[in-house]
C-alpha positions in Angstrom: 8.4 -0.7 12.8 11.6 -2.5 13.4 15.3 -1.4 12.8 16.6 -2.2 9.9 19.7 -4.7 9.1 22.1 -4.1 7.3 21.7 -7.7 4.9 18.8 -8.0 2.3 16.9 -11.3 3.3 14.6 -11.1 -0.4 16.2 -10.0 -3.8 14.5 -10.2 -7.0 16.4 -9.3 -10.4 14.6 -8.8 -13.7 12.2 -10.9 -12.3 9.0 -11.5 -15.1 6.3 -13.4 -15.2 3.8 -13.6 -17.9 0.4 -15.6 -18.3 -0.3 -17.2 -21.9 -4.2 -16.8 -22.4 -6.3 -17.2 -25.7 -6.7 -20.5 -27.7 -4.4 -22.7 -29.6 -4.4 -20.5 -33.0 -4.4 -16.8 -31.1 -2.0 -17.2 -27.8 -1.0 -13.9 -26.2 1.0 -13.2 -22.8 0.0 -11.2 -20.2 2.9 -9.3 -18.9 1.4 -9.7 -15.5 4.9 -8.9 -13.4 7.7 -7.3 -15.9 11.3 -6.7 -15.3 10.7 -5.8 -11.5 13.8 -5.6 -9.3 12.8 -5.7 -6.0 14.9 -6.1 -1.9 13.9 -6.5 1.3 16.2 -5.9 4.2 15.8 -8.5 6.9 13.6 -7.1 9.7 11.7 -4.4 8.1 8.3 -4.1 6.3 8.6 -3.2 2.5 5.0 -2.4 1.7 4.0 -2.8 -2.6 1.1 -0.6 -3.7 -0.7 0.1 -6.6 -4.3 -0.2 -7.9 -5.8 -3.5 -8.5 -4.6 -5.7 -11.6 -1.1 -4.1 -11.3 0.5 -7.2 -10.6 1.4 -6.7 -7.2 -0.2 -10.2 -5.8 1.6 -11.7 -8.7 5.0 -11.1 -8.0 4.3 -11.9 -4.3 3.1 -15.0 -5.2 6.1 -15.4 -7.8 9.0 -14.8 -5.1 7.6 -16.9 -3.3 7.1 -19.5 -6.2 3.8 -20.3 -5.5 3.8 -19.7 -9.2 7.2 -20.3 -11.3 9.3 -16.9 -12.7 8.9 -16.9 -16.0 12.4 -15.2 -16.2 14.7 -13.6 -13.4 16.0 -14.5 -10.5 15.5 -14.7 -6.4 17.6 -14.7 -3.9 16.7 -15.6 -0.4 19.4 -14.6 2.3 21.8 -13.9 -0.3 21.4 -17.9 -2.1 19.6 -18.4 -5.1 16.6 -20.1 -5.0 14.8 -19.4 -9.0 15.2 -23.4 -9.4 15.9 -24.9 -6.2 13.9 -27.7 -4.1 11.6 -25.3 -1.9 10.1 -27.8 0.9 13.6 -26.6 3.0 12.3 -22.9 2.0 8.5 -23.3 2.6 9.3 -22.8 6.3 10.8 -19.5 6.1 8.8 -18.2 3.6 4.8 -18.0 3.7 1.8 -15.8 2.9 -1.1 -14.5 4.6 -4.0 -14.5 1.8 -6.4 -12.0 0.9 -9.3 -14.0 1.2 -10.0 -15.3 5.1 -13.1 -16.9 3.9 -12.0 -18.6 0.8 -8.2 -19.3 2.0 -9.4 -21.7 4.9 -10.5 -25.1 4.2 -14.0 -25.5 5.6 -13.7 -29.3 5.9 -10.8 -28.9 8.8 -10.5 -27.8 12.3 -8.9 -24.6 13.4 -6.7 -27.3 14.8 -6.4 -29.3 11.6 -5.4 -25.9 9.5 -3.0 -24.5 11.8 -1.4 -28.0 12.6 -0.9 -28.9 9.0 2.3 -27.3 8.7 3.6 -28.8 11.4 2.9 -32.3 10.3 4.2 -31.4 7.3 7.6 -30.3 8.2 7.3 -33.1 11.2 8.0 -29.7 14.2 6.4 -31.8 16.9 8.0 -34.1 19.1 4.9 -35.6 20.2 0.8 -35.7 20.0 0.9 -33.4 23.2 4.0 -31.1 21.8 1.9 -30.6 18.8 -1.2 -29.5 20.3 0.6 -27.1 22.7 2.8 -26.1 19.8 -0.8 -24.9 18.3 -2.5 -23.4 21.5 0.3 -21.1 21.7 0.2 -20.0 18.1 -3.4 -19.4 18.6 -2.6 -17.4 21.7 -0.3 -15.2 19.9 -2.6 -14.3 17.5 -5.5 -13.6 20.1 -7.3 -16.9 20.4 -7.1 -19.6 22.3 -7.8 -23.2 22.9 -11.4 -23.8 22.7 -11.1 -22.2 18.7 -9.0 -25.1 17.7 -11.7 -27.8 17.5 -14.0 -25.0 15.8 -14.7 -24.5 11.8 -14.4 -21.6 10.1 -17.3 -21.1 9.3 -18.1 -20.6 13.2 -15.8 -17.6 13.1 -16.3 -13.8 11.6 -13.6 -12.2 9.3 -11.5 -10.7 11.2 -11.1 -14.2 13.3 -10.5 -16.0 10.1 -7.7 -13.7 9.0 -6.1 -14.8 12.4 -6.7 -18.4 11.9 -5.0 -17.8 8.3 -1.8 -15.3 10.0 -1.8 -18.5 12.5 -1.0 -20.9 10.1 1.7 -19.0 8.5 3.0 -18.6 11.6 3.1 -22.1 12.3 6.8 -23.4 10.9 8.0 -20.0 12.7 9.0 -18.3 9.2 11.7 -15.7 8.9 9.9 -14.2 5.9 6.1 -13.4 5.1 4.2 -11.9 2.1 0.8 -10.2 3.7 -1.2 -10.1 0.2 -3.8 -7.7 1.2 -4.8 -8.8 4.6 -7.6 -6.2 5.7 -8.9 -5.5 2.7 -11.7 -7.5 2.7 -12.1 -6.9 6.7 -14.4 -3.9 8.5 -12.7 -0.7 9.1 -12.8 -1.3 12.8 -11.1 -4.9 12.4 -8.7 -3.2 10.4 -6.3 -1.5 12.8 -6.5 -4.3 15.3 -4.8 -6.8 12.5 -2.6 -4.3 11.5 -1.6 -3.5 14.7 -1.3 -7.4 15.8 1.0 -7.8 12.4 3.5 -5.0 14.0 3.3 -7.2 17.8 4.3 -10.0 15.9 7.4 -8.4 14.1 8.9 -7.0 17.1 8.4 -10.4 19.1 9.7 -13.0 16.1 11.8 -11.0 14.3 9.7 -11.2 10.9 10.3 -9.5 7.5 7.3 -8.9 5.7 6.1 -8.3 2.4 3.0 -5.9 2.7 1.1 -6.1 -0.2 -2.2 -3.3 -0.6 -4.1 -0.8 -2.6 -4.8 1.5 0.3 -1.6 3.8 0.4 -2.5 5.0 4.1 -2.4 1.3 5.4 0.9 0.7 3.4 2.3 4.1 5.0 1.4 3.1 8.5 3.3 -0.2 8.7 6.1 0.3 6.0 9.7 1.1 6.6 10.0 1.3 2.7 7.3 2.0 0.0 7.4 0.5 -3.6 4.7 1.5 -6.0 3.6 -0.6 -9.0 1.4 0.2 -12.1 1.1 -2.1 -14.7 3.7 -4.7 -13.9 6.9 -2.4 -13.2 7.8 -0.8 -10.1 7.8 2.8 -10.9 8.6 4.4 -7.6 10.7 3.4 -4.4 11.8 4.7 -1.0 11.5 5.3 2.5 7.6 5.4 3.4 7.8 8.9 4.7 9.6 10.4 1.5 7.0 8.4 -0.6 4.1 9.7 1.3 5.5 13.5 1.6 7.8 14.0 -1.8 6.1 10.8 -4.1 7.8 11.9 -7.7 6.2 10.3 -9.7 2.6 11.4 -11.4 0.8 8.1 -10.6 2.2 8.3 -6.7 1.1 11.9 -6.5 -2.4 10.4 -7.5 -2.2 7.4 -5.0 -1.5 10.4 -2.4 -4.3 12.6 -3.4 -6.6 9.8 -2.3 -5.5 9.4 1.6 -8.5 10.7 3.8 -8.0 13.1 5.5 -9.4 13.8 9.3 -9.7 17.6 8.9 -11.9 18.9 7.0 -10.6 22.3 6.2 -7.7 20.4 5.1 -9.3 17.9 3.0 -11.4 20.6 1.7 -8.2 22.4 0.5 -6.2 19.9 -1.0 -6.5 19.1 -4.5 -7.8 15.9 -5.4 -5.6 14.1 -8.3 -8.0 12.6 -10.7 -6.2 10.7 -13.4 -8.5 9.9 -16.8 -8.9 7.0 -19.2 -8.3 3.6 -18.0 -5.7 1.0 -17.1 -4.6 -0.4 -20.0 -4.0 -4.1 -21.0 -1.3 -5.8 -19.8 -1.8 -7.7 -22.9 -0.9 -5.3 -24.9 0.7 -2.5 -22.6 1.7 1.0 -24.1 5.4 1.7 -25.8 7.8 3.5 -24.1 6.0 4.8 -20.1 3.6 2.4 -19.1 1.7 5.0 -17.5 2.0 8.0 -20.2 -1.7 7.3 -21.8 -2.9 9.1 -18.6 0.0 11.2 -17.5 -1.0 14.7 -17.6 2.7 15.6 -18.1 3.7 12.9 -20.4 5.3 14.3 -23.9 6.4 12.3 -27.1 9.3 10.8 -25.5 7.1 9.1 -22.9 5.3 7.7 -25.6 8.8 6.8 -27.2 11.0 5.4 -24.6 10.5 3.4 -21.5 12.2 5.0 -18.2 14.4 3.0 -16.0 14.7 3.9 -12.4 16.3 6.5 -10.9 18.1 7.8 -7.9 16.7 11.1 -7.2 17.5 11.3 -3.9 19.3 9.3 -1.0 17.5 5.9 -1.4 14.4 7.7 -3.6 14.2 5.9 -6.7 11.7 7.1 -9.3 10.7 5.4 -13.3 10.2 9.2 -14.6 11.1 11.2 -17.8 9.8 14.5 -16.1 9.5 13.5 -12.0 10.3 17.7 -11.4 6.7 18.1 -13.2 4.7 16.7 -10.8 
């Protein structure tokens, strides 16, 4: 993990952004991302967790305006960009997908994929400035030449994830949103990416946006730690005061489910099991978000909707009662 600067390079404010489904006579929105107010220091890993259908690929996805806020703003490096042209933007911000076998067009080279970018934005001087510009980006990632006249499908997952971490590379971005990018890899491949995502900070410089369900991957990498249930951010901080003093009931859950190496310990600790289901982001509970399965919740959870709090230096937590759990 990198030292932090002092300047946010990301800033979202109020940012929403709903999804109308249903048919002509019965349209409803799907609160999908929901008021979240959200900064990323330039230089440092924010990692955004939650369980899946939170919303936390959304609002990646949304800052980046790969889809378009439905309300809200973002800044990037302190100007905002909520309506403006993005071509000059798309090369300092990019993504990393999820997906390595669905993300990578199987029609193109390795060559093709990676070199896109660079056509696009016209980086290369030259045919022969262009194809070095893309051995070396395949180099970085730990390929090399011969993969660039290769397919994807010729490759295994955790090869495709670097073909895909290539191509965001490519333009030499300042800023990148990693939307889970080992989850669908082995256990094994797991660390190495991780651990290749960290090189690759310390060498360009890069601010990332680490988007996962696993807590202990988010906890490893992260300077800071948001969590997200239901379309709100209901816990911040530093990643070791998430992970060791996590205030709010869904956090402690999250927590609970870290592995743990010792047995005797994992033996010992008491496993958080929360009941019912996630509800609707159609139609998403009054007041808490999260208080139809809060053991702790009262009326007033039920009643009024929390905003987020400082509870300690930099600790911010969306709780009526955070001292219960």
């Amino acid at each position: 993990m990198t030292n932090l600067a002092a300047a946010n390079l990301i800033e979202a404010r109020e940012l929403r952004q709903y999804f109308t489904v249903g048919g002509f006579l019965n349209k409803k929105r799907v609160k999908a991302v929901d008021g979240v107010n959200l900064s990323v220091a330039a230089g440092e890993t924010f990692g955004l967790v939650g369980e899946s259908g939170c919303g936390k690929t959304t609002l990646g996805r949304t800052i980046l305006r790969l889809y378009e806020p439905t309300g809200g703003s973002i800044s990037y490096n302190g100007k905002d960009i909520t309506k403006a042209p993005m071509l000059p933007y798309r090369r300092k911000m990019q993504i990393v997908f999820q997906d390595p076998y669905a993300s990578l067009d199987p029609r193109m080279t390795v060559g093709e994929i990676v070199g896109e970018a660079i056509d696009i934005h016209k980086l290369a001087s030259g045919k022969k400035d262009r194809t070095d510009r893309i051995i070396f980006i395949l180099e970085k990632v730990g390929l090399n030449s011969e993969h660039a006249n290769r397919y994807p499908h010729e490759f295994s997952g955790g090869q495709r994830q670097r073909i895909g971490i290539a191509r965001a590379l490519a333009v030499d971005p300042e800023f990148v949103v990693c939307d889970e990018p080992v989850s669908a890899l082995d256990v094994s491949i797991q660390a190495q990416v991780v651990n290749m995502f960290e090189q690759l900070q310390r060498e360009n410089g890069l601010t990332y946006l680490f988007i996962s369900h696993d807590l202990s991957i988010v906890k490893h990498i992260s300077n800071r730690i948001g969590v997200m249930y239901l379309g709100k951010i209901v816990e911040t901080g530093e990643s070791g005061e998430i992970t060791l003093h996590g205030a709010h009931p869904y956090t402690r859950s999250l927590i609970s489910a870290i592995p743990i190496a010792d047995p005797h310990k994992a033996r010992k600790r008491e496993r958080i099991i929360l009941e019912g289901d996630v509800p609707s982001p159609l139609n998403p509970p009054s007041g808490c978000r999260f208080h139809p399965r809060c053991p702790y919740a009262a009326a007033r959870c039920a009643e009024e909707e929390p905003s987020l709090n400082e509870t300690g230096k930099g600790h911010f937590v969306a709780c009526h009662y955070p001292e219960c759990s």
